[in-house]
C-alpha positions as CSV (number, residue, x, y, z in Angstrom):
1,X,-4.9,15.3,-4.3
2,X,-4.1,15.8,-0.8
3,X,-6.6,18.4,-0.1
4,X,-9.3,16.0,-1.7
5,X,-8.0,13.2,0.1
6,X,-8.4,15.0,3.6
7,X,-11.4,17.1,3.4
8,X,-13.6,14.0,3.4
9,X,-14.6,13.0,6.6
10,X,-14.4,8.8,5.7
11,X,-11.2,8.7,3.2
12,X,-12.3,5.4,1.8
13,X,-15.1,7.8,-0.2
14,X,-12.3,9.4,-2.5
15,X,-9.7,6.5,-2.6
16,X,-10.8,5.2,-5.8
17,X,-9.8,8.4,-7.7
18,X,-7.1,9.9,-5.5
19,X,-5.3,6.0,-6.7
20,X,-6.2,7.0,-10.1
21,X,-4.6,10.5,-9.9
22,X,-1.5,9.1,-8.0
23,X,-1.3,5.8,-10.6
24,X,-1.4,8.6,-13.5
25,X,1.0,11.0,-12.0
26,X,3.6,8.6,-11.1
27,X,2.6,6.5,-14.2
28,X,2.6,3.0,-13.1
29,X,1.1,0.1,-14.0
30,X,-1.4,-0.6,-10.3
31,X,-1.2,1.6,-6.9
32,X,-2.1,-0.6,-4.4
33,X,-3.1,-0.3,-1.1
34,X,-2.5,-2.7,1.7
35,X,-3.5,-3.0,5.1
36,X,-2.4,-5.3,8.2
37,X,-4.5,-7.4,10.6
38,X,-3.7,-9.9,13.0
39,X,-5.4,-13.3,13.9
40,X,-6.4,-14.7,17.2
41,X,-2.8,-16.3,17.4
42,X,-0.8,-12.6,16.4
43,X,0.2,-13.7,13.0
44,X,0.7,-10.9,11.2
45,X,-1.6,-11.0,7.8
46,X,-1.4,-8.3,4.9
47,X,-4.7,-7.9,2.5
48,X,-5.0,-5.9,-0.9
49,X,-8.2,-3.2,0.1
50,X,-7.9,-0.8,-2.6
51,X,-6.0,-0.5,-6.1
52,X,-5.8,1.6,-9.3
53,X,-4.6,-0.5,-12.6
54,X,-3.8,1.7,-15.6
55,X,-5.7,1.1,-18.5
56,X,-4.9,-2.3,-20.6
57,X,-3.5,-3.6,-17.5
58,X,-5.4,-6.3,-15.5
59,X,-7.1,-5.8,-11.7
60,X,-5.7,-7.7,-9.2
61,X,-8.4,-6.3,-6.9
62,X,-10.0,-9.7,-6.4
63,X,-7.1,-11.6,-6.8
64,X,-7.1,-14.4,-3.6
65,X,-3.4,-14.9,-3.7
66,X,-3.5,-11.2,-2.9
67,X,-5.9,-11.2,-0.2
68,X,-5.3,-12.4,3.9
69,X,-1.7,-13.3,2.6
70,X,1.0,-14.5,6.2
71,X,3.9,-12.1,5.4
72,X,6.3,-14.8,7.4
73,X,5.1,-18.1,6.1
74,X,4.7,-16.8,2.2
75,X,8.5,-15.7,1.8
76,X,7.8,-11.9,2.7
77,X,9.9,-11.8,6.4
78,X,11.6,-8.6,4.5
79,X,8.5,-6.9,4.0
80,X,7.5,-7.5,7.3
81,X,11.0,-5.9,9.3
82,X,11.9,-3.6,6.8
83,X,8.0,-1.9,6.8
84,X,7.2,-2.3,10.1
85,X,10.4,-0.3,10.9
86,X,9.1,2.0,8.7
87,X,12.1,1.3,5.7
88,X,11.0,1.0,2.1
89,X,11.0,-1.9,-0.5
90,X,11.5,-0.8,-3.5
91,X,13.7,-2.3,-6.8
92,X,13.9,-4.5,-10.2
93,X,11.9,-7.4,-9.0
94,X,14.5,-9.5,-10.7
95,X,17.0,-9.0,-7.5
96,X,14.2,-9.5,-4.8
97,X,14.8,-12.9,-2.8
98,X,13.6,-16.0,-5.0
99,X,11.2,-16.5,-2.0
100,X,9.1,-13.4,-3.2
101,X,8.8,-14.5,-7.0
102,X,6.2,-16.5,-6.3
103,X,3.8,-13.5,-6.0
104,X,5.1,-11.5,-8.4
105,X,5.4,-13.7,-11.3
106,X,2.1,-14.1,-11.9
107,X,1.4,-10.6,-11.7
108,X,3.8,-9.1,-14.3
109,X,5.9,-6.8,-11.6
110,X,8.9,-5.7,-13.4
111,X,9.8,-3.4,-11.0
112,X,8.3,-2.3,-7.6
113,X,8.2,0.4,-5.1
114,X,6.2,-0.1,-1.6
115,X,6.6,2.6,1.2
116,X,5.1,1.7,5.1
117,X,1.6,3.7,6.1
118,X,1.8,4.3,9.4
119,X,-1.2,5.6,11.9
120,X,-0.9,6.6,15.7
121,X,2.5,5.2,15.5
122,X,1.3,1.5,14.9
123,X,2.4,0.0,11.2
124,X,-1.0,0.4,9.8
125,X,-0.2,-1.4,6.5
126,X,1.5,-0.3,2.7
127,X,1.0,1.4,-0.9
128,X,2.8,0.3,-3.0
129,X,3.8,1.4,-6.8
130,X,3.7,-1.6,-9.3
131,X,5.4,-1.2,-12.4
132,X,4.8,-4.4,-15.0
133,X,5.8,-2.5,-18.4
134,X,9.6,-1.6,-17.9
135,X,12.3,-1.9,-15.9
136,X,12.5,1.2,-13.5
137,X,15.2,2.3,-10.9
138,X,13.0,5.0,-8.9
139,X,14.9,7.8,-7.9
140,X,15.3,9.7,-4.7
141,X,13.0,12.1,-5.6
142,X,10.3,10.0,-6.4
143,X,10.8,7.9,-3.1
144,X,10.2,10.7,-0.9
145,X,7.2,12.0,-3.3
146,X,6.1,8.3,-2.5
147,X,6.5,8.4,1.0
148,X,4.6,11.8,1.1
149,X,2.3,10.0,-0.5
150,X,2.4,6.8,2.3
151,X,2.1,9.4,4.9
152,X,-1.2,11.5,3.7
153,X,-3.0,8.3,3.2
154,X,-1.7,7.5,7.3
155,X,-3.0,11.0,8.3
156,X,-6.1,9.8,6.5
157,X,-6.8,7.4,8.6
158,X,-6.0,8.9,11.9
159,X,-8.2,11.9,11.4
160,X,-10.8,9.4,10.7
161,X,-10.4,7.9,13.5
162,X,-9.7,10.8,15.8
163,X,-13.9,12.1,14.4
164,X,-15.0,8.5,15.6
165,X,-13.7,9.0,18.8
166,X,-15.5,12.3,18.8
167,X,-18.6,11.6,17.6
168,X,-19.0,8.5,20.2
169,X,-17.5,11.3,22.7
170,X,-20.5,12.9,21.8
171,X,-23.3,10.4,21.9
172,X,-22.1,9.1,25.6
């Protein structure tokens, strides 16, 4: 999957079945993918771009209450210091803080895992693992077969980038 994921000059092309393949193998219920932006005041906003949803389950792809969502004013300060300083959220949703409930309520999330994606050293955004059929304690192996997973779709990104730069290198 890594292999496929790289070898394409603009990632985005293969995203929808690498999720697929990543969703399947680590059989979960969604694999979503999140990425950051700030406004034109620095307040930190997070936005569903991408996700996988296992068959029978419902896509949460257009989903607004997913989409341009303030980590500090909707409950989700954790998220925010824990991924940014490159520590995973992962757990029952059950213990999570009653402020993040809100969101995951609605969308069935039983038990979650969510590892940073980081690119040129700047917190670039999240994936994160959704599991809405049973509970699940993830393991140690799975978390860094997670985080592998966290940092190829990083090096995505900054390859990407780094041919940009070249090609407008190359046109100047």
């Amino acid at each position: 999957t890594a292999e496929q994921f790289l070898k394409e000059a603009v990632w985005e092309h293969n995203v929808s079945a690498i999720l697929a393949k990543i969703g399947q193998a680590v059989n979960v219920s969604h694999v979503y993918v999140v990425m950051n932006y700030t406004n034109e005041k620095h307040v930190l906003y997070s936005s569903l771009c991408y996700e996988w949803a296992a068959p029978g389950e419902t896509q949460q792809i257009n989903n607004p209450s997913l989409r341009h969502v303030p980590l500090q004013q909707t409950g989700f300060s954790r998220w925010e210091k824990e991924l940014s300083h490159n520590l995973p959220i992962q757990g029952l949703v059950e213990d999570f803080p009653e402020s993040e409930h809100d969101l995951f309520k609605p969308l069935g999330s039983i038990s979650v895992a969510a590892m940073p994606i980081f690119v040129e050293g700047q917190w670039w955004g999240f994936i994160m693992f959704d599991e809405c059929r049973n509970k699940r304690q993830w393991t140690e192996i799975e978390l860094k077969a997670l985080r592998t997973i966290a940092s190829i779709f990083g090096s995505a990104e900054s390859r990407a980038r780094a041919e940009q730069k070249l090609v407008r290198r190359q046109k100047a």
